[in-house]
C-alpha positions as a Markdown table, in Angstrom:
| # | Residue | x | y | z |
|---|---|---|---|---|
| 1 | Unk | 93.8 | 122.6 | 109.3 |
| 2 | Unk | 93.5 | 120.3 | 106.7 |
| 3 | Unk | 90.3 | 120.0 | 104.5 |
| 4 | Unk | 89.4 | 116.4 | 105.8 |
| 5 | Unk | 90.3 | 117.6 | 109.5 |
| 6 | Unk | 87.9 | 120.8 | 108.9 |
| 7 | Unk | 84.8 | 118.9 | 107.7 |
| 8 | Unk | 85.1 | 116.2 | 110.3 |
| 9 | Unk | 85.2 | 119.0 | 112.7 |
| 10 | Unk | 82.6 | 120.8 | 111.6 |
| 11 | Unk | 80.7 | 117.3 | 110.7 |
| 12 | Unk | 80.8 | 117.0 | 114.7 |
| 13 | Unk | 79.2 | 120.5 | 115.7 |
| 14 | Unk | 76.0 | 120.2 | 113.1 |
| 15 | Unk | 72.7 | 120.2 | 114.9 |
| 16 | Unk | 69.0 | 120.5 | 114.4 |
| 17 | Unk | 67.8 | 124.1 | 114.1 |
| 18 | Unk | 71.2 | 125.7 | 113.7 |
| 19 | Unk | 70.5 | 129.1 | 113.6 |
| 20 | Unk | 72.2 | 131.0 | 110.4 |
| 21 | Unk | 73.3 | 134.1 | 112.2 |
| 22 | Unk | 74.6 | 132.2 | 114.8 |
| 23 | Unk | 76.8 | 130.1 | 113.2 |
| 24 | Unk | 78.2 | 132.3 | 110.7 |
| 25 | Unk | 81.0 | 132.3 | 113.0 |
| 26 | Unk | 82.0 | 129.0 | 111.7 |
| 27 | Unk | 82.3 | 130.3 | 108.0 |
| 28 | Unk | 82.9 | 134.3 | 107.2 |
| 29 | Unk | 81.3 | 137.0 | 106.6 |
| 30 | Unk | 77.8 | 136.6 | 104.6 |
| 31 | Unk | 75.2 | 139.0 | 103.4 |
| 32 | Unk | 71.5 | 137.7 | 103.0 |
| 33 | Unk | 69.9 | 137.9 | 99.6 |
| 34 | Unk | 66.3 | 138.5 | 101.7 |
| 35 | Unk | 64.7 | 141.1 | 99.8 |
| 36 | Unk | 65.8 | 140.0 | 96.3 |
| 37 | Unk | 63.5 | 138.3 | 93.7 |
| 38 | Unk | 65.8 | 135.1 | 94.6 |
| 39 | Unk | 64.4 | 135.2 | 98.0 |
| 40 | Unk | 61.1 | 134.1 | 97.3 |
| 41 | Unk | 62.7 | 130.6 | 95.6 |
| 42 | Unk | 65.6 | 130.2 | 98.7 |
| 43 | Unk | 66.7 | 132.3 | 101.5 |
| 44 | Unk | 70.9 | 132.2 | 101.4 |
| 45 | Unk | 73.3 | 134.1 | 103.3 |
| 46 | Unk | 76.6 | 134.6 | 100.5 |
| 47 | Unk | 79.6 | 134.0 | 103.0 |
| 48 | Unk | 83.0 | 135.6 | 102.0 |
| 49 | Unk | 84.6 | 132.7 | 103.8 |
| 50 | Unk | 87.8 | 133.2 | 107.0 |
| 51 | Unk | 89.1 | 130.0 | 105.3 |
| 52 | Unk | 90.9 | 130.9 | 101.7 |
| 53 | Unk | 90.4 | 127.3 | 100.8 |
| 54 | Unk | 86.6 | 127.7 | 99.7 |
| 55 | Unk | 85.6 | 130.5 | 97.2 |
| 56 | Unk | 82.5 | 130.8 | 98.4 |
| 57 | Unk | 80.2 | 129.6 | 101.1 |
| 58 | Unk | 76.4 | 129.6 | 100.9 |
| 59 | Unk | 74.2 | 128.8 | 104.0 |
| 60 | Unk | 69.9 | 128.1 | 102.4 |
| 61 | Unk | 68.1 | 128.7 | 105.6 |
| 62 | Unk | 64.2 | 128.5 | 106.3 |
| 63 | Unk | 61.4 | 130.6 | 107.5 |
| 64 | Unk | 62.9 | 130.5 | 110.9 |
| 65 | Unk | 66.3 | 130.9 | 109.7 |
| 66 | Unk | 67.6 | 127.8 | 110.9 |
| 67 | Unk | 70.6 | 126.0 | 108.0 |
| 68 | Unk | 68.4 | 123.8 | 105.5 |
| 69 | Unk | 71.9 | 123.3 | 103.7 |
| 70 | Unk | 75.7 | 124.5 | 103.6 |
| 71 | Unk | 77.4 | 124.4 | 99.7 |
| 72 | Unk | 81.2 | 124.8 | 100.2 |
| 73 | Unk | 83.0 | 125.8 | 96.7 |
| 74 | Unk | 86.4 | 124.9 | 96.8 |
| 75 | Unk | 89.4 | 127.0 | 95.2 |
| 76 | Unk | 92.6 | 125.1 | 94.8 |
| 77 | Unk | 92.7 | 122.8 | 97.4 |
| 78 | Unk | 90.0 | 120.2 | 96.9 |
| 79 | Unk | 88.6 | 117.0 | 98.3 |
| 80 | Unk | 88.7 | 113.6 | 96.0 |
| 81 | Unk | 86.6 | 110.3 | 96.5 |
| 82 | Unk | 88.5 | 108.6 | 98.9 |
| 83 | Unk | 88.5 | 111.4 | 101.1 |
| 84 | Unk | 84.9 | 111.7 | 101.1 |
| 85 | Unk | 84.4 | 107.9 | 101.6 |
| 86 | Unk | 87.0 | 107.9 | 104.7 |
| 87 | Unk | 84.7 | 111.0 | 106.2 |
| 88 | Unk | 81.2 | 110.0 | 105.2 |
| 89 | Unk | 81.5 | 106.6 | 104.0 |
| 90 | Unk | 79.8 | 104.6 | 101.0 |
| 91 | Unk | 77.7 | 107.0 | 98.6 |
| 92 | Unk | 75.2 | 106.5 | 95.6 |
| 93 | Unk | 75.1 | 108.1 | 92.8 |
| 94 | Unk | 72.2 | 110.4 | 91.3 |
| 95 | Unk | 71.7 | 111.5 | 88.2 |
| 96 | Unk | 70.4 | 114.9 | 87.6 |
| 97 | Unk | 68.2 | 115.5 | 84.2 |
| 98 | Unk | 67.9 | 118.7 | 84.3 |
| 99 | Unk | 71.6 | 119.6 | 84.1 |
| 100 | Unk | 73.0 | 116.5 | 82.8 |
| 101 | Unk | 75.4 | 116.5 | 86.0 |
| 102 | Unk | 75.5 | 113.7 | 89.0 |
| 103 | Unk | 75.8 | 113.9 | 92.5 |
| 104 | Unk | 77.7 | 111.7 | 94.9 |
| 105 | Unk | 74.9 | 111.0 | 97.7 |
| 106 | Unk | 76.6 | 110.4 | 100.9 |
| 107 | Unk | 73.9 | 108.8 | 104.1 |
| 108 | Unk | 75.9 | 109.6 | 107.1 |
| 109 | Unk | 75.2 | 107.5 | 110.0 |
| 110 | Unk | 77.0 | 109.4 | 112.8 |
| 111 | Unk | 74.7 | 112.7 | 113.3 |
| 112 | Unk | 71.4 | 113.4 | 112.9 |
| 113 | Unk | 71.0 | 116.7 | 112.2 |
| 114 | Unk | 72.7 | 115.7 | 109.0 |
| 115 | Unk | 70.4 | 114.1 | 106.5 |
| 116 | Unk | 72.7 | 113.5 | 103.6 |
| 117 | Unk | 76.0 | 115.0 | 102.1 |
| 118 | Unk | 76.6 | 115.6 | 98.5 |
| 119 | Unk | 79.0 | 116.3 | 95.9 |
| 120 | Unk | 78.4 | 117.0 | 92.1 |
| 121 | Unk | 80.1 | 115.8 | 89.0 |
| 122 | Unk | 79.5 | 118.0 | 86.0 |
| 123 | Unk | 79.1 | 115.0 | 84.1 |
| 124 | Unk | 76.6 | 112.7 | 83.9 |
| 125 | Unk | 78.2 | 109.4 | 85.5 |
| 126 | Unk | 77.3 | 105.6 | 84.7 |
| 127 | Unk | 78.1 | 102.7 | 86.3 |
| 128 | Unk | 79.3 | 99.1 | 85.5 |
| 129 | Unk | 78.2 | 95.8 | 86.3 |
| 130 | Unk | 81.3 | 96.0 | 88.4 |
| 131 | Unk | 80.7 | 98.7 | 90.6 |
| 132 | Unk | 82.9 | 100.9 | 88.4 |
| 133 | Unk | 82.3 | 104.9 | 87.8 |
| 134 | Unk | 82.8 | 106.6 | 83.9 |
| 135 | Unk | 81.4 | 109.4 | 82.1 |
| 136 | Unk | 81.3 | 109.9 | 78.3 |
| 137 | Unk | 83.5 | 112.7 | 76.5 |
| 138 | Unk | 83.8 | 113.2 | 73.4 |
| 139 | Unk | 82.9 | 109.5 | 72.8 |
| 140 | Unk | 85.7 | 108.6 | 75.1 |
| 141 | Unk | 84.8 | 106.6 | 78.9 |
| 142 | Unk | 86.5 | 108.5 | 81.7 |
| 143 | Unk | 87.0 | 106.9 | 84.6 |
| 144 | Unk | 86.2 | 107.9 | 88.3 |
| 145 | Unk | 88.6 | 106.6 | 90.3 |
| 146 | Unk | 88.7 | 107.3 | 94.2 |
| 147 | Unk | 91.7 | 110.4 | 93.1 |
| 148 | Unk | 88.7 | 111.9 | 91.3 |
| 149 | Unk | 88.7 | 115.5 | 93.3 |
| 150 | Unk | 85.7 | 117.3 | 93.6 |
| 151 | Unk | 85.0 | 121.0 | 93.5 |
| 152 | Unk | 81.6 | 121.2 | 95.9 |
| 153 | Unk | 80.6 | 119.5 | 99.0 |
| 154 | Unk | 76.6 | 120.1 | 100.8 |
| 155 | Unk | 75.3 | 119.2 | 104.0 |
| 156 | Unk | 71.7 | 118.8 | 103.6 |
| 157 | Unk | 70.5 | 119.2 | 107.5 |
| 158 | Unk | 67.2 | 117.6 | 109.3 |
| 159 | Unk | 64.9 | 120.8 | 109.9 |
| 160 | Unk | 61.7 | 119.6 | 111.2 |
């Protein structure tokens, strides 16, 4: 299955309240880090994921262990602009200070469950008056074009 086909699939099957045990199915193997001094900050199952395509999978779940959020890591295989806008449609961009990195903020119209969908840039991005994406190296602007492949993708859910 290709990676646009998987995430439009899975896109489909989100819902409210999705329970983390129960839908581990969807992703591998995981172990919870309950327990751990990272547990008091966020409660994540670590998935070893069935598909080879993602490195790692981590599932942040509440109190009542339903999916706040699903990080995908890709390996090789990756997802690039385009892909994302065909799947999810227009996004913003955010800035984050604290890492100097942006995210790609996708407001998907189509399910509810699902508040928003993001993927990070480890650079901090600027736009033009023209609509256009860059980031600064080295005192050279790099462009970000719709090829521009990504390495993460979250689905922040609606837990009420």
């Amino acid at each position: 299955m290709e990676l646009t086909e998987y995430f439009k699939s899975l896109y489909d099957k989100m819902e409210c309240h999705w329970n983390v045990e129960s839908s581990l199915e969807y992703f591998g193997d995981g172990e919870s880090n309950e327990g751990t001094d990272e547990s008091r900050v966020i409660k994540r199952y670590y998935v070893k994921p069935y598909n080879k395509i993602f490195d790692e999978i981590y599932l942040n779940f509440n109190k009542k262990r339903n999916i706040e959020s699903i990080v995908w890591f890709f390996g090789g295989e990756r997802l690039n602009i385009a892909q994302l806008k065909e799947l999810f449609g227009p996004f913003k961009i955010q800035n984050i200070i604290y890492d100097e990195t942006t995210e790609l903020v996708f407001s998907p119209k189509d399910n509810t469950a699902v508040k928003s969908i993001t993927s990070s840039i480890f650079e901090w991005v600027e736009k033009r008056p023209d609509g256009t994406l860059y980031f600064n190296k080295l005192g050279e602007k790099i462009n970000i074009t719709n090829d521009y492949d990504v390495t993460n993708v979250t689905f922040h859910m609606n837990t009420i």
